[in-house]
C-alpha positions as CSV (number, residue, x, y, z in Angstrom):
1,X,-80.1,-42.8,-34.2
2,X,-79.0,-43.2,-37.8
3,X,-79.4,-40.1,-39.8
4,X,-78.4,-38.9,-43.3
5,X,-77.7,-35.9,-41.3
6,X,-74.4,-35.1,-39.7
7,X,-74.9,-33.7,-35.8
8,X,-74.0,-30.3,-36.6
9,X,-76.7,-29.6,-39.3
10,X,-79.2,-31.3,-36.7
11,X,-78.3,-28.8,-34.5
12,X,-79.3,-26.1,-37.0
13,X,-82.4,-27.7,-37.5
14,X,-83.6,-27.8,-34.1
15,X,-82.5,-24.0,-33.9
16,X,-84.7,-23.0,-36.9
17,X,-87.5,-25.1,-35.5
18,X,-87.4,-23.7,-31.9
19,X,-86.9,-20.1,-33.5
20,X,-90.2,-21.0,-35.8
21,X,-91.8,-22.0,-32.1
22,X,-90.8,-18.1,-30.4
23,X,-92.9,-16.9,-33.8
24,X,-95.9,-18.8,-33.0
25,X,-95.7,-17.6,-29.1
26,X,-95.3,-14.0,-31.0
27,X,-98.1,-14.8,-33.2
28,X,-100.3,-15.8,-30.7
29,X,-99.7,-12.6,-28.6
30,X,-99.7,-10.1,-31.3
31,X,-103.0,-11.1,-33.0
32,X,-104.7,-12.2,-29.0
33,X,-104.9,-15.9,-29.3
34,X,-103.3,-17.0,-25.8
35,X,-103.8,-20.5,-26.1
36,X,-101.7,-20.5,-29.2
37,X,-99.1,-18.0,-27.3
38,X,-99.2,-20.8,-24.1
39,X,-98.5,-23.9,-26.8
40,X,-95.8,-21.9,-28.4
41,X,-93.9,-21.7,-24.9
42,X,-94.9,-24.6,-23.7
43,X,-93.5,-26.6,-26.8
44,X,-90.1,-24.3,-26.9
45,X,-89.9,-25.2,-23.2
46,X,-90.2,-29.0,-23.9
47,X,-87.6,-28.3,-26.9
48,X,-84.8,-27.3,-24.3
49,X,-85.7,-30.2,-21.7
50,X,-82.4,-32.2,-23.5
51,X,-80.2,-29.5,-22.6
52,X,-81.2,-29.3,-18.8
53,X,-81.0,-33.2,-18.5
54,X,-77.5,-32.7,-20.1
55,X,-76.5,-29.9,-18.1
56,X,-78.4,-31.7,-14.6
57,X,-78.0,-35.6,-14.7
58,X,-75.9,-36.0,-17.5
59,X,-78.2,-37.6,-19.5
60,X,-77.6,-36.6,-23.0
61,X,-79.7,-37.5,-26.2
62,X,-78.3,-38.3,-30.0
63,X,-79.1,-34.6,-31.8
64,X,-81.0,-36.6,-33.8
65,X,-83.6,-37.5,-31.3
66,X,-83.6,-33.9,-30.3
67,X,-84.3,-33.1,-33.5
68,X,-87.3,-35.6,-33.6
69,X,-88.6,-34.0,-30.4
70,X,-88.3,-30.4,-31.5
71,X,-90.4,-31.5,-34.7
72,X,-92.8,-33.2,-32.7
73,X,-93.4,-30.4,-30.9
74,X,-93.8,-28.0,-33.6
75,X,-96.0,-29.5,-35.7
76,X,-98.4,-29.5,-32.4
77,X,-97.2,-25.7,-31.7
78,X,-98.4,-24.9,-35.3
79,X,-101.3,-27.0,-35.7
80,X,-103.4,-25.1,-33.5
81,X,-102.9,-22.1,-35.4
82,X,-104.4,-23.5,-38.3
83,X,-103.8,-27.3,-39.6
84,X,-105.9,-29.0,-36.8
85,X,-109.4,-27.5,-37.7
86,X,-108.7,-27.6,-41.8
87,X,-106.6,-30.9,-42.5
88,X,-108.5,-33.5,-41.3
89,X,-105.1,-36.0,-41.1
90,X,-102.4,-33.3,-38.9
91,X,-103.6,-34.3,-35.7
92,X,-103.4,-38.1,-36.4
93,X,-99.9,-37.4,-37.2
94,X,-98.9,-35.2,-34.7
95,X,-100.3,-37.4,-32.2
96,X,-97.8,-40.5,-33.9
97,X,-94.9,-38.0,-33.5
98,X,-95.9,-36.8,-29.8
99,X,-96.4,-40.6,-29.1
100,X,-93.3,-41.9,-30.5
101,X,-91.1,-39.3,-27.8
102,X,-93.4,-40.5,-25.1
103,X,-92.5,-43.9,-26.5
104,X,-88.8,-43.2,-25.8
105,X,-88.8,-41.4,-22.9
106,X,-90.6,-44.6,-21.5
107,X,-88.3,-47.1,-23.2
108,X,-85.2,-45.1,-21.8
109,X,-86.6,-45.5,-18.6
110,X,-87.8,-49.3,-18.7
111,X,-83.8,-49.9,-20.0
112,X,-82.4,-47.3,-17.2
113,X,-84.0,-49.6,-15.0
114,X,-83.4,-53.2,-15.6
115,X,-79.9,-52.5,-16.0
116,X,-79.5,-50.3,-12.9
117,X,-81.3,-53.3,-11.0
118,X,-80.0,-57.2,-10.4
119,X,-83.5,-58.3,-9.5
120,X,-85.3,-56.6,-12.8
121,X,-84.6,-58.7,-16.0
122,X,-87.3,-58.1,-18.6
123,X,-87.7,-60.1,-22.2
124,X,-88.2,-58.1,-25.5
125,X,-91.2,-58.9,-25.3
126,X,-92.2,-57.7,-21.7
127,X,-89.8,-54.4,-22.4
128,X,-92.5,-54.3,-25.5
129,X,-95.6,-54.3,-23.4
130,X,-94.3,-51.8,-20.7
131,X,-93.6,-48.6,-23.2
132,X,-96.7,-49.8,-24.9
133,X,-99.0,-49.2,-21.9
134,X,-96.6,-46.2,-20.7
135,X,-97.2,-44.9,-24.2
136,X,-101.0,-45.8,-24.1
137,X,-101.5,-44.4,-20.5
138,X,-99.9,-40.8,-21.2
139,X,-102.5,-40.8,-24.2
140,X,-105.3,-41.4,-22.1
141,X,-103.9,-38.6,-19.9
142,X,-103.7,-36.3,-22.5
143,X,-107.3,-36.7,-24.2
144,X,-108.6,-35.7,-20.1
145,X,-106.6,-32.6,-20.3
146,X,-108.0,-31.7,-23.6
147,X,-111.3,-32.4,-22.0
148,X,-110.2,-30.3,-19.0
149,X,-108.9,-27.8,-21.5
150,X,-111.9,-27.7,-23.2
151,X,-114.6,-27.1,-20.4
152,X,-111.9,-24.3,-19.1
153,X,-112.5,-22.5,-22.5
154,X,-115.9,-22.0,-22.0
155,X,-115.6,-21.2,-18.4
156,X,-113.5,-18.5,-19.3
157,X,-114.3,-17.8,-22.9
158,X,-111.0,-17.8,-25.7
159,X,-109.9,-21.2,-27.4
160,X,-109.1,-24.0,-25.0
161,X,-105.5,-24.5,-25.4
162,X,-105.9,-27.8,-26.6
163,X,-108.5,-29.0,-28.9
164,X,-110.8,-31.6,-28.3
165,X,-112.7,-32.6,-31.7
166,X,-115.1,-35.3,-30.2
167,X,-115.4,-39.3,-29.4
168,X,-114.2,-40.1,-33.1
169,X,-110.9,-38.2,-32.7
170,X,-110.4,-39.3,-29.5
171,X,-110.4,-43.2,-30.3
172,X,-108.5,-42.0,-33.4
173,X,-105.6,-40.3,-31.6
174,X,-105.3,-43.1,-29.3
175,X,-104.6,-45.3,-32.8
176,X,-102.1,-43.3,-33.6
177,X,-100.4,-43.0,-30.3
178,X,-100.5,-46.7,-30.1
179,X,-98.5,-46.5,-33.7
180,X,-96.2,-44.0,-32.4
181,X,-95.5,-45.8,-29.8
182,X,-95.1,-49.2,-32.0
183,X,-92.2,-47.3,-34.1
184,X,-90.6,-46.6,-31.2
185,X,-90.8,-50.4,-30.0
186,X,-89.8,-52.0,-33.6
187,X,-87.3,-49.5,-34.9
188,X,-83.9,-49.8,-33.3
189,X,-82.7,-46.0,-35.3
190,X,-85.4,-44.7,-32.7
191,X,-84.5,-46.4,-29.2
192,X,-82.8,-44.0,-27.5
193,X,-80.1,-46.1,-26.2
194,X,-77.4,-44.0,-24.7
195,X,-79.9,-42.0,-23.1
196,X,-80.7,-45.2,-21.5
197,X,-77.2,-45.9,-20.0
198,X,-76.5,-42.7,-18.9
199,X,-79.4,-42.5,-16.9
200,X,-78.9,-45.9,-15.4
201,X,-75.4,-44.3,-14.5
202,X,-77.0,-41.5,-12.9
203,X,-79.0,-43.7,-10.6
204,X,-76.2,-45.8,-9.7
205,X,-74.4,-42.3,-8.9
C-alpha cells in the first residue's frame, strides 16, 4: 500500500491508536458505560488480529493496512462515546472505513483462492462482484446485530453496545459500506496483495 509514511512511523501510529483504544475501555469502566468498555476491547482485540495471523499462518499485512484497520476501528471505538449521537456524518464514515477492511479481508480471500486453485479463474470483473456482495453481506450482518444489540439493551437496561438509529441510517450505512467496499475494489494502494499470496501459500502448505 503506498504511503507517504515510512513503516516504522506506521507502527507508531497504530501504537498511539491502540493505546487511545485501552483509554476508551478505561473510560467506559471508570464512568459505568460497559458497552463503551466492550467496543473498546473488542476494537483493541481486532487491532492485534495482524499480529496473530503473522505469528499463526504467516500471513502478514503492509503496516500500512494495519494502520488503516487500527483507524477503522477507533473511530468506531470512539464514536460511541460521543460522535455517533451529535455528528450526524461519523457513522456514515466509519461505516466506509469498517467496510473498506471487510472489503479487503474479502478481496485477500477471493485472490488466496483463485491462485491456490487450477479450476477457479475469475475476471476483474467477477473478482469485483464477489468482494462486493462479501462486503454487502457482512453489512447486512452487522445492521441485525445492532438490532440484536438493541433489543438486548432494553432487556437488560444500559446502552446497547451498538447503536441502531432507525430505517434511514440503516439504508444509509449500507451506502456507505457499498463505497467502502468500492475503494477497496478500484484502488490498487488498498488491495492487500501480499496478504493475498501468503495466504494462498498457507493453504498450499
Amino acid at each position: 500500500m503506498t504511503d507517504p509514511l515510512d513503516d516504522s512511523r506506521e507502527r507508531l501510529l497504530v501504537r498511539l491508536l491502540q493505546a487511545g483504544l485501552v483509554a476508551v475501555a478505561g473510560y467506559g469502566v471508570v464512568a459505568g458505560e460497559y458497552s463503551v468498555a466492550v467496543n473498546g476491547l473488542v476494537s483493541l482485540a481486532v487491532t492485534l488480529v495482524p499480529a496473530v495471523l503473522r505469528r499463526d499462518a504467516g500471513i502478514s499485512l503492509d503496516p500500512g493496512h494495519v494502520l488503516w484497520l487500527s483507524v477503522a476501528v477507533f473511530v468506531h471505538a470512539v464514536g460511541i462515546v460521543w460522535p455517533y449521537q451529535n455528528l450526524p456524518w461519523y457513522d456514515s464514515v466509519a461505516h466506509a472505513l469498517s467496510a473498506s477492511v471487510v472489503a479487503g479481508a474479502g478481496y485477500a480471500t477471493v485472490k488466496a483462492v483463485e491462485r491456490n486453485s487450477e479450476r477457479t479463474t475469475l475476471t476483474p470483473g467477477v473478482e469485483t462482484l464477489v468482494v462486493l456482495v462479501f462486503v454487502m453481506a457482512f453489512g447486512v450482518l452487522w445492521e441485525i446485530l445492532e438490532f440484536a444489540s438493541a433489543a438486548a439493551a432494553e432487556v437488560v437496561g444500559g446502552r446497547a453496545v451498538l447503536i441502531q438509529f432507525g430505517l434511514a441510517d440503516v439504508i444509509y450505512d449500507l451506502v456507505f459500506n457499498f463505497l467502502g467496499g468500492l475503494v477497496v475494489v478500484l484502488w490498487d494502494a488498498a488491495r492487500p496483495d501480499r496478504a493475498a499470496d501468503e495466504a494462498a501459500e498457507a493453504m498450499d502448505d
